[in-house]
C-alpha positions, -999 to 999 in steps of 0.1 A, spaced: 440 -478 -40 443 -448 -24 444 -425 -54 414 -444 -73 395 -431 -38 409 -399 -43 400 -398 -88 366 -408 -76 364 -381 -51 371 -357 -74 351 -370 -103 320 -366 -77 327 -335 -69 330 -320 -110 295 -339 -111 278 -323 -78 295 -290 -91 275 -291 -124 241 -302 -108 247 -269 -88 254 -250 -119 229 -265 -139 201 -254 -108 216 -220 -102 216 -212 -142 178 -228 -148 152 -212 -152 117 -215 -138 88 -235 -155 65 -207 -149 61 -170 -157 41 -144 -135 14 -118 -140 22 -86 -133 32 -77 -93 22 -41 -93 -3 -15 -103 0 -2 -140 31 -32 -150 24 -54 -180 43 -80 -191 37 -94 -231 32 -131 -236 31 -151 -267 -4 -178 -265 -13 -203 -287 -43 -209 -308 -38 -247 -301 -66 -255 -275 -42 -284 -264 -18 -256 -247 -39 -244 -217 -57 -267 -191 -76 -265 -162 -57 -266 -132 -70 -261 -92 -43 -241 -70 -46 -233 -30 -32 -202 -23 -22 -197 16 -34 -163 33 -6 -143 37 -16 -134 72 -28 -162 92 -6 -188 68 -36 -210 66 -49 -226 32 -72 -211 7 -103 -221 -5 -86 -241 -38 -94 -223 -69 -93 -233 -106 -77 -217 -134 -64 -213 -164 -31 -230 -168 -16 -214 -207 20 -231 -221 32 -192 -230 63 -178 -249 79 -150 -236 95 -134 -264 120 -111 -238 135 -145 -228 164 -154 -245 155 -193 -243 121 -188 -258 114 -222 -243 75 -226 -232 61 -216 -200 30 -221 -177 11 -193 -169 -17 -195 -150 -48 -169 -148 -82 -167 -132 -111 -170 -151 -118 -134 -156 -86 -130 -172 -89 -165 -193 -122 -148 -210 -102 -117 -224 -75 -140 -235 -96 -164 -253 -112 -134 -269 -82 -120 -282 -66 -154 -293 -99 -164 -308 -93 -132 -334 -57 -144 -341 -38 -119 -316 -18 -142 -302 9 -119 -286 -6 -103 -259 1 -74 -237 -16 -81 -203 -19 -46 -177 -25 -47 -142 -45 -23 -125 -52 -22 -89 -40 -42 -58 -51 -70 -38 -91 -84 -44 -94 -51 -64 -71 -60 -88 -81 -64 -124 -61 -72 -159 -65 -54 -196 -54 -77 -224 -47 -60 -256 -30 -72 -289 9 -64 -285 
């Protein structure tokens, strides 16, 4: 009796041991603009209208730690093609940046080289055709 306890002790503990690995190893769902002035980061979008959505997010002041004003935005399902996986991932942009996307996916670019300039609510995006 006492060394079934002990088998099943140890057969929980291989399984906790590869949830952990499996969470340490995994990825995220989504991928980020660029943090800083003058990085890019290439994405791959999809002509298929049924990969992007609207989505509303509330963002918290970073100061006073209090809720946003909820905004909506694009939400794209994006490939980046640096990622080993190459599995799809969400990317989500403000409207600004949705229109120079569309513009370029609408004229088959579908790789896309997106530029930030600028910091905080002076921040702005280029898109152009990787």
């Amino acid at each position: 009796m006492l060394e079934n306890n002990i088998s099943d002790m140890n057969n929980n503990d291989i399984q906790d041991q590869d949830e952990v690995d499996k969470f340490i190893n995994s990825t995220s769902r989504y991928v980020n603009l660029p943090k800083r002035d003058g990085e890019s980061s290439v994405y791959q979008f999809s002509k298929d209208k049924t990969k992007r959505k609207l989505v509303t997010k509330t963002f918290t002041d970073p100061i006073t730690h209090q809720p946003k004003t909820p905004q909506t935005r694009v939400e794209y399902n994006v490939i980046d093609p640096n990622q080993t996986d190459q599995e799809e991932k969400l990317l989500d942009v403000p409207k600004t940046l949705a229109q120079a996307i569309e513009a370029n996916v609408e004229k088959n670019h579908c790789l896309l080289e997106i530029t930030r300039h600028g910091l905080g609510t002076n921040t702005r995006y280029t898109v152009i055709a990787a």
